[in-house]
Biopython code that builds the backbone (N, CA, C, O; Angstrom):
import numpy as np
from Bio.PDB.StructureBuilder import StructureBuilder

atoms = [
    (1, "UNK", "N", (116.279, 318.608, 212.610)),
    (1, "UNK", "CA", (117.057, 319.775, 212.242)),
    (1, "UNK", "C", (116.446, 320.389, 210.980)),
    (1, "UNK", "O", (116.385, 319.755, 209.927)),
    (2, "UNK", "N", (115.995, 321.642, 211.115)),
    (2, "UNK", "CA", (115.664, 322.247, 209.656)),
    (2, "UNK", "C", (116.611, 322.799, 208.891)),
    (2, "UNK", "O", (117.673, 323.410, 209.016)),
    (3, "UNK", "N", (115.792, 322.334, 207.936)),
    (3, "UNK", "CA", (117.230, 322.454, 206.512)),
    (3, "UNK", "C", (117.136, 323.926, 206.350)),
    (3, "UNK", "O", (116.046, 324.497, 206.373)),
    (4, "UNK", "N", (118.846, 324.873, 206.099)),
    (4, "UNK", "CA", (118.912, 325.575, 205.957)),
    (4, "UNK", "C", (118.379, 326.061, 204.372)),
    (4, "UNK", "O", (118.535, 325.272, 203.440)),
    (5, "UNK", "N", (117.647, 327.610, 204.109)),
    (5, "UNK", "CA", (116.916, 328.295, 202.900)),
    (5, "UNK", "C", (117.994, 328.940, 202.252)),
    (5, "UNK", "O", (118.527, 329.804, 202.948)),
    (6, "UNK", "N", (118.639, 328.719, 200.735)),
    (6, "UNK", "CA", (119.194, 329.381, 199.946)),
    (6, "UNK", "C", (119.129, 330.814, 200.647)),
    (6, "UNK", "O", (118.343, 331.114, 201.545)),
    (7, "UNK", "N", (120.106, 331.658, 200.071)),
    (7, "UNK", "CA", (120.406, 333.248, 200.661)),
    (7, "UNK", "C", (119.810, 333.661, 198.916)),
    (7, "UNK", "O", (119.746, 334.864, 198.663)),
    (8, "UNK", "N", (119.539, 332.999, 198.171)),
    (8, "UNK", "CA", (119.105, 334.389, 196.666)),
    (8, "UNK", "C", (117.941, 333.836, 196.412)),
    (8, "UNK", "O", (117.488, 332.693, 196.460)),
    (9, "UNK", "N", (117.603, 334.738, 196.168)),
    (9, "UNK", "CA", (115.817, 335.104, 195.956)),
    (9, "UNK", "C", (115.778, 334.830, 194.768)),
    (9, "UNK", "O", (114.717, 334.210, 194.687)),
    (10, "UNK", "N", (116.312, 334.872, 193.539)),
    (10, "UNK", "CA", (116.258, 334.456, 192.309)),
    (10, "UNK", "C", (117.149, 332.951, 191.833)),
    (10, "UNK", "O", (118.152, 332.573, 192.440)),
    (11, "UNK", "N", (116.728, 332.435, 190.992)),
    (11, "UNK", "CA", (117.587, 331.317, 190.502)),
    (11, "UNK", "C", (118.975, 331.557, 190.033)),
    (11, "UNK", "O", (119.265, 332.468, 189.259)),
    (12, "UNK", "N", (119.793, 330.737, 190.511)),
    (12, "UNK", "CA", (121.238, 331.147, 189.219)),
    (12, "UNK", "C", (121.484, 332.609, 190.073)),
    (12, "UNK", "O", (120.909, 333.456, 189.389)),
    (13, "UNK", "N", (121.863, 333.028, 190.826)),
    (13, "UNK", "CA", (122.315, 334.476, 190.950)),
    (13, "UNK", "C", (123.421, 334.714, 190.544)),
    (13, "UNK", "O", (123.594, 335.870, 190.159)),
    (14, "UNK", "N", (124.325, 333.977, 190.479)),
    (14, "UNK", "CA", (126.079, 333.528, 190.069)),
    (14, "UNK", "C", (126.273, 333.701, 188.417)),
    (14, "UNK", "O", (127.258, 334.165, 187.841)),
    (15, "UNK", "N", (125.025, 333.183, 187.822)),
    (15, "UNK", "CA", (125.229, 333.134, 186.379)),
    (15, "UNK", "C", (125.258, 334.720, 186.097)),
    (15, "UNK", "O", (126.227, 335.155, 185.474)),
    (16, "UNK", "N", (124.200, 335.653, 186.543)),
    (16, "UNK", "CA", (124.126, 336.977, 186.015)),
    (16, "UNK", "C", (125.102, 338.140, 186.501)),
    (16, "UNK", "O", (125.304, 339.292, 186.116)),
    (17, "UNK", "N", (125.584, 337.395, 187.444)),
    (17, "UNK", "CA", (126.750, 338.028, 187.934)),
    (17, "UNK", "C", (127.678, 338.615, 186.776)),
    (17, "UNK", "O", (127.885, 338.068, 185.692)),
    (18, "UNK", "N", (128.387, 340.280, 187.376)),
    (18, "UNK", "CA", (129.568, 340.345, 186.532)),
    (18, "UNK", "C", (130.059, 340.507, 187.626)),
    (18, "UNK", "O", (129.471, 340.788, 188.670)),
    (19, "UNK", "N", (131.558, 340.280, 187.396)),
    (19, "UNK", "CA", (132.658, 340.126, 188.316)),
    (19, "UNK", "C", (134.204, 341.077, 187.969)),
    (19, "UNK", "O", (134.615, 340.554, 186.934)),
    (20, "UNK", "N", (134.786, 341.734, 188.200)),
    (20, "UNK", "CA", (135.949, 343.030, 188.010)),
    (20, "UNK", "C", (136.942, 341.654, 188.093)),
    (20, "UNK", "O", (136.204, 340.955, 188.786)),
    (21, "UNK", "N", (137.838, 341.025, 187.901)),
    (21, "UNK", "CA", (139.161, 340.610, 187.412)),
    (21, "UNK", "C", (140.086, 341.998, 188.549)),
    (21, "UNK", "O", (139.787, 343.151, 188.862)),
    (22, "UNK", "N", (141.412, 340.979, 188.900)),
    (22, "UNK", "CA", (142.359, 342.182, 189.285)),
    (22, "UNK", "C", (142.574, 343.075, 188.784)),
    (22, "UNK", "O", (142.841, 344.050, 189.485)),
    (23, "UNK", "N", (142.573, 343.206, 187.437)),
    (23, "UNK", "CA", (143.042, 343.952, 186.493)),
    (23, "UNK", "C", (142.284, 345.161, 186.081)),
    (23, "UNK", "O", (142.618, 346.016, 185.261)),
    (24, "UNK", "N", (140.975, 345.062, 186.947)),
    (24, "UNK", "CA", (139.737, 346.257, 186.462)),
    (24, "UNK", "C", (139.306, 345.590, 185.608)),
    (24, "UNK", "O", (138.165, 345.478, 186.056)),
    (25, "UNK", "N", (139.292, 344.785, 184.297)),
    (25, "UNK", "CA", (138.349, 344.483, 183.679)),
    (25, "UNK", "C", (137.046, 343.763, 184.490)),
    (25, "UNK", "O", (136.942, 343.447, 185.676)),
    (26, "UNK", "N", (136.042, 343.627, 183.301)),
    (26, "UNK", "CA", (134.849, 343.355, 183.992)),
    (26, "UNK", "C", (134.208, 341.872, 183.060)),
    (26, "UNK", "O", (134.293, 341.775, 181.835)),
    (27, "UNK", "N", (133.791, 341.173, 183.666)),
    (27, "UNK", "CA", (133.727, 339.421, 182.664)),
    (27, "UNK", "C", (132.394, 339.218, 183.158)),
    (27, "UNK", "O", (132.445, 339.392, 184.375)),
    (28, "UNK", "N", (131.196, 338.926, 182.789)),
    (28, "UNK", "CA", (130.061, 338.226, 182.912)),
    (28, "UNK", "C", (130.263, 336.769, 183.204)),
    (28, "UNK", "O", (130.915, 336.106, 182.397)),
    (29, "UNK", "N", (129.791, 336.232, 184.231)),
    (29, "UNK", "CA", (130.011, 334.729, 184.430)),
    (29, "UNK", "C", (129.437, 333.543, 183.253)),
    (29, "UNK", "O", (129.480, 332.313, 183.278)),
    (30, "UNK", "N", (128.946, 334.415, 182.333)),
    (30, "UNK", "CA", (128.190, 333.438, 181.569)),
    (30, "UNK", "C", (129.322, 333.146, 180.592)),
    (30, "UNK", "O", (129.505, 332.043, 180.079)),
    (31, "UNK", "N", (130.320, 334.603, 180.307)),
    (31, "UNK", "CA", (131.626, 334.774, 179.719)),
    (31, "UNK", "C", (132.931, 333.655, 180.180)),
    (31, "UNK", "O", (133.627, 333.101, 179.329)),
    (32, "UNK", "N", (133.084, 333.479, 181.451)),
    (32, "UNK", "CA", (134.019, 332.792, 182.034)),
    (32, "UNK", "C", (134.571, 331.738, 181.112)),
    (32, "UNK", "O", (133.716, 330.898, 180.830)),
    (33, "UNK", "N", (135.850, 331.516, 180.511)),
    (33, "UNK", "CA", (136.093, 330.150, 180.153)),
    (33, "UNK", "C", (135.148, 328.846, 180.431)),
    (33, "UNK", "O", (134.577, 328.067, 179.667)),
    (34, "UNK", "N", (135.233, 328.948, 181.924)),
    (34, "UNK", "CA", (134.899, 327.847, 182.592)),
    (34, "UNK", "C", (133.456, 327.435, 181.968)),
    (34, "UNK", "O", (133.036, 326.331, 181.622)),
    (35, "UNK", "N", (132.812, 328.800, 181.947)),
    (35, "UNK", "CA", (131.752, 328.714, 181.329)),
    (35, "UNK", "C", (130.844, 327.872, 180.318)),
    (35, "UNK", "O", (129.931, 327.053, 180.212)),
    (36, "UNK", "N", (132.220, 329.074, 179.334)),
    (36, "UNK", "CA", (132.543, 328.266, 177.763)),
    (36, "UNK", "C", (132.239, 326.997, 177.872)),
    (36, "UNK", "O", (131.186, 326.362, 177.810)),
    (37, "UNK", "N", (133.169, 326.777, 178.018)),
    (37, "UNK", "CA", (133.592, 325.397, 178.275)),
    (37, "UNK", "C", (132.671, 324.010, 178.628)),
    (37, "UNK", "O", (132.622, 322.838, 178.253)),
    (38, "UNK", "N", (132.124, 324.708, 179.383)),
    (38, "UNK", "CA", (130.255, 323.936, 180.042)),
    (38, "UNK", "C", (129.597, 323.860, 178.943)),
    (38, "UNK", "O", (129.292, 322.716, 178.607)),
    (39, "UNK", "N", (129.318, 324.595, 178.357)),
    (39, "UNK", "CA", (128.779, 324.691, 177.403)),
    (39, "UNK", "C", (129.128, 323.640, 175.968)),
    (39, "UNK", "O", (128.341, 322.807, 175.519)),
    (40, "UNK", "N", (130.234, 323.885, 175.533)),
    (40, "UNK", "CA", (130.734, 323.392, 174.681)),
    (40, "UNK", "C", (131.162, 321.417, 175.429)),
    (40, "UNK", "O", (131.465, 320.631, 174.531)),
    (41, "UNK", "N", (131.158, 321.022, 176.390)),
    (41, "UNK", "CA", (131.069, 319.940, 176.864)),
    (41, "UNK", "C", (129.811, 319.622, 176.698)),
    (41, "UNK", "O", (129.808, 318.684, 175.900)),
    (42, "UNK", "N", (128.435, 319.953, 177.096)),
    (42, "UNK", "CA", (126.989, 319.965, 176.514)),
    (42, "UNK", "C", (126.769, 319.294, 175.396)),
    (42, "UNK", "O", (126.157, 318.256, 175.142)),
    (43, "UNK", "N", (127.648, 320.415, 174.481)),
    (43, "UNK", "CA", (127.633, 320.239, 173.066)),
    (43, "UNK", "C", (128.091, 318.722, 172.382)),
    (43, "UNK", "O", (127.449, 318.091, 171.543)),
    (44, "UNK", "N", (129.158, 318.414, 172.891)),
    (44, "UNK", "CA", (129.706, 317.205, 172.850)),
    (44, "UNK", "C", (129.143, 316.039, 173.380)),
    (44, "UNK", "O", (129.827, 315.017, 173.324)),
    (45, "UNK", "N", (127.935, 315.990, 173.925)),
    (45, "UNK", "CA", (127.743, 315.166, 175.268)),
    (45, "UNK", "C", (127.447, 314.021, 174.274)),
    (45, "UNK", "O", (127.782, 312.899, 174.655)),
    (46, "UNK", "N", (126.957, 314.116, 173.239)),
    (46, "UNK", "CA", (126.750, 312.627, 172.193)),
    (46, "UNK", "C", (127.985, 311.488, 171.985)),
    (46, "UNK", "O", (127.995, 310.275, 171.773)),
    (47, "UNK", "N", (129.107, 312.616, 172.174)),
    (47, "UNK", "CA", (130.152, 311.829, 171.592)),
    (47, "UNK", "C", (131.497, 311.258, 172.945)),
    (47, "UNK", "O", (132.703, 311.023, 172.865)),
    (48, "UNK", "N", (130.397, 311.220, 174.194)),
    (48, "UNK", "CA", (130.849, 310.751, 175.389)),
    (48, "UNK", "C", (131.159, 309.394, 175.626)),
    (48, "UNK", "O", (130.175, 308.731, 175.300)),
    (49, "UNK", "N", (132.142, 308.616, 176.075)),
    (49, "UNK", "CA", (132.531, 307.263, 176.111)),
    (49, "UNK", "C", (132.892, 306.992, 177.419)),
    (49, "UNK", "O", (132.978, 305.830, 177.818)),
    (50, "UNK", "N", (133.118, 307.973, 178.144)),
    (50, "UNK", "CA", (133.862, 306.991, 179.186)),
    (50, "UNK", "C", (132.727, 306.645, 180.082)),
    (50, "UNK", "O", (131.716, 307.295, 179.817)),
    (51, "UNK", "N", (132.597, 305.737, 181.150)),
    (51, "UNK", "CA", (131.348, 305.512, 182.036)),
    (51, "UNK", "C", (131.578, 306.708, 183.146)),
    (51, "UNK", "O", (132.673, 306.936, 183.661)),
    (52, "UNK", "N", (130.217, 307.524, 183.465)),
    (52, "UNK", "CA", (130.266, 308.714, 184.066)),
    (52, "UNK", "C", (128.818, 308.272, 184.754)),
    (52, "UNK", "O", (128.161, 307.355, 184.261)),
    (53, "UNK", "N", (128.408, 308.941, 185.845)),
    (53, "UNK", "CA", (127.892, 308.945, 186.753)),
    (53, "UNK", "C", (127.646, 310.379, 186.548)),
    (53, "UNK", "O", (128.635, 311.109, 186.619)),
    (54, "UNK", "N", (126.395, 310.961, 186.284)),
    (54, "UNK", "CA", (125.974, 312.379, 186.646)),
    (54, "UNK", "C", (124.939, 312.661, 187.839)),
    (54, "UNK", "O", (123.762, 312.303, 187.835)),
    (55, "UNK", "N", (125.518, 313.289, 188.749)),
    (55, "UNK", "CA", (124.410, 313.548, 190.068)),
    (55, "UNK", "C", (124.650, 315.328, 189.805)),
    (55, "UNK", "O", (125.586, 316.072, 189.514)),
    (56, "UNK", "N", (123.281, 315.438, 190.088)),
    (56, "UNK", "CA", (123.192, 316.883, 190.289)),
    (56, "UNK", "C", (121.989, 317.439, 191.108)),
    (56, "UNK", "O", (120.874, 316.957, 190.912)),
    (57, "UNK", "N", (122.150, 318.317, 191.911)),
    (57, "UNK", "CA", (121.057, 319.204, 192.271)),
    (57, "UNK", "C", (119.792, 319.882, 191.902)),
    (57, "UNK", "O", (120.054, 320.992, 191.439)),
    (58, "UNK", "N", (118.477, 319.631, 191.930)),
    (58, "UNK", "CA", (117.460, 320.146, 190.572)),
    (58, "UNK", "C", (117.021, 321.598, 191.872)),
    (58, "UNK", "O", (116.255, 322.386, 191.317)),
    (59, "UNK", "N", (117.293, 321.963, 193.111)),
    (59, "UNK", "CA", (117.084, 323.068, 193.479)),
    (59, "UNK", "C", (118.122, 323.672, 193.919)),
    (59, "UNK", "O", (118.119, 324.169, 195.045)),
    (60, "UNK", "N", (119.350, 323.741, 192.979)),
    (60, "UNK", "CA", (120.407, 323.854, 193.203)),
    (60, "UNK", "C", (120.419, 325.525, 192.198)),
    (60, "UNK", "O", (120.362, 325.629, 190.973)),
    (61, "UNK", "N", (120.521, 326.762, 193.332)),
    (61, "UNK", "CA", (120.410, 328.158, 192.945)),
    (61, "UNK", "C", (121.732, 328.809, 192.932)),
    (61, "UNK", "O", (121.804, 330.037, 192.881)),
    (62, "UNK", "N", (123.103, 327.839, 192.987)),
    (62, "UNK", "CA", (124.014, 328.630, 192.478)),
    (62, "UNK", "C", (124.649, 327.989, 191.369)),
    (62, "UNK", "O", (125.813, 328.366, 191.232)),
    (63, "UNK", "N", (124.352, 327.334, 190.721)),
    (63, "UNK", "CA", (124.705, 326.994, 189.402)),
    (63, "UNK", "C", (122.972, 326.549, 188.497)),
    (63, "UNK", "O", (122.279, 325.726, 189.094)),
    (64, "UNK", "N", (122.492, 327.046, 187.326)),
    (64, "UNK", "CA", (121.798, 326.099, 186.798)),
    (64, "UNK", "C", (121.465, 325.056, 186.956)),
    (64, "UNK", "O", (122.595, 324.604, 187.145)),
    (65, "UNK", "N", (120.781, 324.137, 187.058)),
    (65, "UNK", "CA", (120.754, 322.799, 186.982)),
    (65, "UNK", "C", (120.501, 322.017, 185.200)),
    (65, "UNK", "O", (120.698, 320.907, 184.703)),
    (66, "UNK", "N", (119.953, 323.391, 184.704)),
    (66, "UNK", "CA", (119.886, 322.753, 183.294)),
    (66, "UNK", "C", (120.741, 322.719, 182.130)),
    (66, "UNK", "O", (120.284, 322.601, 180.993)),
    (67, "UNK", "N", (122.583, 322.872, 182.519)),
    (67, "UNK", "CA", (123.239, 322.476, 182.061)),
    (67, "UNK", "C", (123.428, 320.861, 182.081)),
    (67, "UNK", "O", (123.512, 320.274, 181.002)),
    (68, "UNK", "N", (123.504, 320.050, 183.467)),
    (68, "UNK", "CA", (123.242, 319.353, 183.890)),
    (68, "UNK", "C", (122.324, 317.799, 183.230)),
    (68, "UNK", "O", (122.734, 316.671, 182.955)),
    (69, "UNK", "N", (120.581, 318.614, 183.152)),
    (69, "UNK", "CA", (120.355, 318.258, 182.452)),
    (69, "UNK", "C", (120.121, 317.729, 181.013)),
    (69, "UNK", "O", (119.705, 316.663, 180.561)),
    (70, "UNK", "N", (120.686, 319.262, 180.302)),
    (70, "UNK", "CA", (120.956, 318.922, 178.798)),
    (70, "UNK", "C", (122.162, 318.242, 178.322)),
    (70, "UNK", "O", (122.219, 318.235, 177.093)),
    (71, "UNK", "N", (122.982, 317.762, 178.812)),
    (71, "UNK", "CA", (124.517, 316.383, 178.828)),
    (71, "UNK", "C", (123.252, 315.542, 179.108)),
    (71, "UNK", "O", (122.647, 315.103, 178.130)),
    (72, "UNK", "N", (122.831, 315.296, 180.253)),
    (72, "UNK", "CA", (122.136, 313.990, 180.446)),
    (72, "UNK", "C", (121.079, 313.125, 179.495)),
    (72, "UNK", "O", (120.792, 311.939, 179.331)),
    (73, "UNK", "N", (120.595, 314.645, 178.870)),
    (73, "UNK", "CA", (119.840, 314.376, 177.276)),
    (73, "UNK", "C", (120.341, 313.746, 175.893)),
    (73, "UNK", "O", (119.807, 313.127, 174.972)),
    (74, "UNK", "N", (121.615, 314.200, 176.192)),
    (74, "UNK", "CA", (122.104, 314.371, 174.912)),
    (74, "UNK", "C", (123.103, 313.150, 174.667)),
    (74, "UNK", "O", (123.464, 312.753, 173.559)),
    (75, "UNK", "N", (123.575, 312.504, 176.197)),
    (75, "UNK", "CA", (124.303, 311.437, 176.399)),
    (75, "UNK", "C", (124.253, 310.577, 176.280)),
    (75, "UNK", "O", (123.196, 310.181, 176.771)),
    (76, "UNK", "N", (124.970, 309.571, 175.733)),
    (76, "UNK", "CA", (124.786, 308.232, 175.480)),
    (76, "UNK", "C", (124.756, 307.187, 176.708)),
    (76, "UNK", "O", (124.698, 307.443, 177.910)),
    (77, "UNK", "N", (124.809, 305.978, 176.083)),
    (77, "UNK", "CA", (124.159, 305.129, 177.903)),
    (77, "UNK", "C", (125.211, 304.891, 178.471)),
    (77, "UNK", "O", (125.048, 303.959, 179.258)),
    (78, "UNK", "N", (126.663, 305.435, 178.465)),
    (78, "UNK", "CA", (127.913, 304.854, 179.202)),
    (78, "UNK", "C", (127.348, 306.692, 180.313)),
    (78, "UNK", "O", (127.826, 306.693, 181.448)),
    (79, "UNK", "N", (126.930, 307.307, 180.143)),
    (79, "UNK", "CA", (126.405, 308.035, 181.064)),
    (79, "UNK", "C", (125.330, 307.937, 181.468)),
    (79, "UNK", "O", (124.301, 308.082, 180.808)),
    (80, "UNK", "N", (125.454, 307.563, 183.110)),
    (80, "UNK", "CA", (124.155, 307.224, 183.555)),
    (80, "UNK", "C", (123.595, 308.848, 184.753)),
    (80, "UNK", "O", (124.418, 309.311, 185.542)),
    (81, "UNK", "N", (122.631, 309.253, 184.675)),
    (81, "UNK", "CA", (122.448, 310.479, 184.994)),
    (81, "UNK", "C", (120.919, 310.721, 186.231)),
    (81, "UNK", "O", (119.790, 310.324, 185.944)),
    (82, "UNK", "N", (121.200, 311.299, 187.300)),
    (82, "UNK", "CA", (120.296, 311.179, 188.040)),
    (82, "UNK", "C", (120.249, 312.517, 188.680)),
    (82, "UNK", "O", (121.334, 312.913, 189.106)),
    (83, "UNK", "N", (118.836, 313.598, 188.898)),
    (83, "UNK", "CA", (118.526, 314.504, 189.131)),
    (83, "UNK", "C", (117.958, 314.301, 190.504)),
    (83, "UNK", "O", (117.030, 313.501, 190.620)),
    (84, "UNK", "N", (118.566, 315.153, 191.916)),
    (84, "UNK", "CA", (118.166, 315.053, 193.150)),
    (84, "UNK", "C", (116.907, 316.607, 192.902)),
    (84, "UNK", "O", (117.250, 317.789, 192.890)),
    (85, "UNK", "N", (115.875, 316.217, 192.781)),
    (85, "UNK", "CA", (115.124, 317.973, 192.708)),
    (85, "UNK", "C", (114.727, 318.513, 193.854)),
    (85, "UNK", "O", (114.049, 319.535, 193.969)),
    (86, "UNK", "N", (115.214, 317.720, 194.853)),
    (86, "UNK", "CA", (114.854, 319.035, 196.085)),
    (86, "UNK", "C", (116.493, 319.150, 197.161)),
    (86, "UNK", "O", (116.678, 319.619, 198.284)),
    (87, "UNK", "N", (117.251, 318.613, 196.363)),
    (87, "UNK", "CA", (118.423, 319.433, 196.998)),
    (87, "UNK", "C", (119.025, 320.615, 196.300)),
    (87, "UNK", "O", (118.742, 321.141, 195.223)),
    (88, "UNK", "N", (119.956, 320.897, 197.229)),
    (88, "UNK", "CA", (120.727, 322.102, 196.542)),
    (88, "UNK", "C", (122.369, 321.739, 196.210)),
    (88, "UNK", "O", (122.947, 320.655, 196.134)),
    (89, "UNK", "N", (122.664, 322.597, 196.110)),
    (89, "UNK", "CA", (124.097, 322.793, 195.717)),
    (89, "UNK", "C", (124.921, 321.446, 195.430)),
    (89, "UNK", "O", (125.256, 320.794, 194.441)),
    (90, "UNK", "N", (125.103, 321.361, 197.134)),
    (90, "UNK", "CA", (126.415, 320.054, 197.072)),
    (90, "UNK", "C", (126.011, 318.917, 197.976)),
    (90, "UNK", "O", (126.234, 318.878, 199.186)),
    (91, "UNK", "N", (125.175, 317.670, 197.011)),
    (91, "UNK", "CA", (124.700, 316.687, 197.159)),
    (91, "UNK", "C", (125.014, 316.225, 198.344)),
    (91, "UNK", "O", (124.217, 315.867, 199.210)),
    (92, "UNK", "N", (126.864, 316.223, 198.438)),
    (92, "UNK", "CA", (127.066, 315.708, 199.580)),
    (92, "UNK", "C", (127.137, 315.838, 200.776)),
    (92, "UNK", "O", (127.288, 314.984, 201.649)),
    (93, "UNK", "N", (127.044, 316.749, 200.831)),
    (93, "UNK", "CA", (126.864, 317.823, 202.225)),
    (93, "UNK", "C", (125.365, 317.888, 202.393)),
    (93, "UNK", "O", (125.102, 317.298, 203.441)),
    (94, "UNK", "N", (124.956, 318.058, 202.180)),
    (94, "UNK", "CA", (123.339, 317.976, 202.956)),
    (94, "UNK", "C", (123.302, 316.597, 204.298)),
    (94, "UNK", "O", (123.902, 315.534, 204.459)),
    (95, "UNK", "N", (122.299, 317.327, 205.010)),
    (95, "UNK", "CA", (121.809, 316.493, 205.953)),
    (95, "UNK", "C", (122.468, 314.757, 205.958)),
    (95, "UNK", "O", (122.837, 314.273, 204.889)),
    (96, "UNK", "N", (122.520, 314.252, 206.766)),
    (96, "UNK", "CA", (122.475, 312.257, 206.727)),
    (96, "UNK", "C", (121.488, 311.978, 206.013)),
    (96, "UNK", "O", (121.596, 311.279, 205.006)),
    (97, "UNK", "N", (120.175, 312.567, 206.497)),
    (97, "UNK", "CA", (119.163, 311.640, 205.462)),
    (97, "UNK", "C", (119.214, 312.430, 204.729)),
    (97, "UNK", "O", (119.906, 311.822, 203.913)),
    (98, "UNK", "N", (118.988, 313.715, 204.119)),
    (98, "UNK", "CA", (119.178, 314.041, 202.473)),
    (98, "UNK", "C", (119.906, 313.183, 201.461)),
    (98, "UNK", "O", (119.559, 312.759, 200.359)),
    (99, "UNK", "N", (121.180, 313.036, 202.264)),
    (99, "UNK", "CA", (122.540, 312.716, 201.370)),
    (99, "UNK", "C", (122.539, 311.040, 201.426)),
    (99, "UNK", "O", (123.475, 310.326, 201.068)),
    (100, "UNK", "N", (121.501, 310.680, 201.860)),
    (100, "UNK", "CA", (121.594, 308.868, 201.864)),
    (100, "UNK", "C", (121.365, 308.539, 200.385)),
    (100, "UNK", "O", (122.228, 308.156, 199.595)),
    (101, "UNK", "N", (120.154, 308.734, 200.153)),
    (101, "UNK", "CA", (120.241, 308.918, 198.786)),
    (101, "UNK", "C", (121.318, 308.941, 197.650)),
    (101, "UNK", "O", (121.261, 308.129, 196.727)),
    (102, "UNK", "N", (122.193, 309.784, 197.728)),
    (102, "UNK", "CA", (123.123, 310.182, 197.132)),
    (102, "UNK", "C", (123.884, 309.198, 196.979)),
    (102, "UNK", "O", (124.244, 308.552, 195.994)),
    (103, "UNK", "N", (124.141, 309.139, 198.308)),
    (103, "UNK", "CA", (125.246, 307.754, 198.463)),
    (103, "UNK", "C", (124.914, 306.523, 197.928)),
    (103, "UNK", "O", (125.697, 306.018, 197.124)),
    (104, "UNK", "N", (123.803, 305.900, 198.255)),
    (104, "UNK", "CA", (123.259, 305.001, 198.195)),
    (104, "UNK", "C", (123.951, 304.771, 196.239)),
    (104, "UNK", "O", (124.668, 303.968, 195.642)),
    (105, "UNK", "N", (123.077, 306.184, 195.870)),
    (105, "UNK", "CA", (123.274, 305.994, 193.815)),
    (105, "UNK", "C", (124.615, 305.331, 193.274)),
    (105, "UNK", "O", (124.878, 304.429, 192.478)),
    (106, "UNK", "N", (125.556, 306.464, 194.323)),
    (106, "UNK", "CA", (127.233, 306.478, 193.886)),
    (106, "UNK", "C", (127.410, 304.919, 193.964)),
    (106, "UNK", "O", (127.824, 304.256, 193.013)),
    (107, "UNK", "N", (126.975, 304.270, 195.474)),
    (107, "UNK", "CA", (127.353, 302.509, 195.942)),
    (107, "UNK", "C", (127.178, 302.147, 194.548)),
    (107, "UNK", "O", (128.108, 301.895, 193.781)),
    (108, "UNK", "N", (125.573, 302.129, 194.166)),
    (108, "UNK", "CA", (124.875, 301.284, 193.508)),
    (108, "UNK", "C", (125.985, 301.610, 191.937)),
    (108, "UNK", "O", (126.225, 300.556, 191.349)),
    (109, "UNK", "N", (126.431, 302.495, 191.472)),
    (109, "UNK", "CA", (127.091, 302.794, 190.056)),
    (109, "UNK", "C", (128.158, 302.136, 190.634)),
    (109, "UNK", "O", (128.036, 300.927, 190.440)),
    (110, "UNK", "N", (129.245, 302.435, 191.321)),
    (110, "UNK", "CA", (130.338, 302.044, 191.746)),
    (110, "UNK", "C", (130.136, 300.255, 191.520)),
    (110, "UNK", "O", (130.768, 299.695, 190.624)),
    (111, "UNK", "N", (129.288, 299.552, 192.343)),
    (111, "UNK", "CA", (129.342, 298.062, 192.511)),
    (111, "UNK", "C", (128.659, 297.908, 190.767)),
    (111, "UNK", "O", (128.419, 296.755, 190.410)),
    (112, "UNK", "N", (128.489, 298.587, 190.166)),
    (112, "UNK", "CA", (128.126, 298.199, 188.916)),
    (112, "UNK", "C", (129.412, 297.754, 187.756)),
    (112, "UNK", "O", (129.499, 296.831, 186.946)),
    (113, "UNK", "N", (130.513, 299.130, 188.198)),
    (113, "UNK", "CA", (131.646, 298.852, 187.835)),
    (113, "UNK", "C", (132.575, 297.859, 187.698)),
    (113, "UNK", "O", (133.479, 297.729, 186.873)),
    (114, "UNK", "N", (132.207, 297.122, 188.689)),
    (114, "UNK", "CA", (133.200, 295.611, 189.009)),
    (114, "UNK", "C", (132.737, 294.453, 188.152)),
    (114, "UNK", "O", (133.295, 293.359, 188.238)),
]
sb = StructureBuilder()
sb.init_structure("model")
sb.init_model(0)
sb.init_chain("A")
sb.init_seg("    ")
for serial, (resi, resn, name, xyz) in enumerate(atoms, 1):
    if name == "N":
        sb.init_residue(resn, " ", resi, " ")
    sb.init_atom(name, np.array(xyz, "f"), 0.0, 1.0, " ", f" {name:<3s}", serial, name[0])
structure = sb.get_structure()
């Protein structure tokens, strides 16, 4: 089965996005709380404690991936952090064999837990 090709021709198309609110106003996605917020979690990523598992997408074209990476930089070792670079989006959804991988990581952190 061939793997389906991203629909945007550029990286991040979502980030440069502006978006109209019901209200008529107009918000840049980079603006979004949610955003913020990404950001400012980043920021914090030193002062992280709980045990976290980071999986992310490295050809993943609707979000950055190098938010992603810069927590994983910046994190201490109760975050353990692993970059898939030729998937996209949502790890888990890809293909059986794409997503074995995936799984396989989650088992392997999970049975670490016990």
């Amino acid at each position: 089965m061939e793997r389906p090709q991203p629909i945007a021709d550029t990286p991040c198309p979502v980030e440069q996005s502006i978006l109209t609110a019901s209200d008529g106003s107009k918000l840049a996605v980079r603006d979004w709380p949610l955003a913020q917020a990404a950001r400012a979690t980043v920021a914090r990523a030193a002062d992280w404690t709980v045990p976290t598992l980071l999986l992310w997408a490295g050809d993943d074209r609707f979000v950055s991936p190098a938010g992603s990476r810069a927590f994983a930089a910046a994190a201490p070792a109760c975050v353990q952090a692993q970059c898939f670079d030729t998937l996209y989006h949502e790890l888990f959804n890809e293909s059986a064999e794409l997503a074995a991988p995936v799984f396989a990581r989650l088992r392997q952190w999970l049975d670490g837990l016990t």
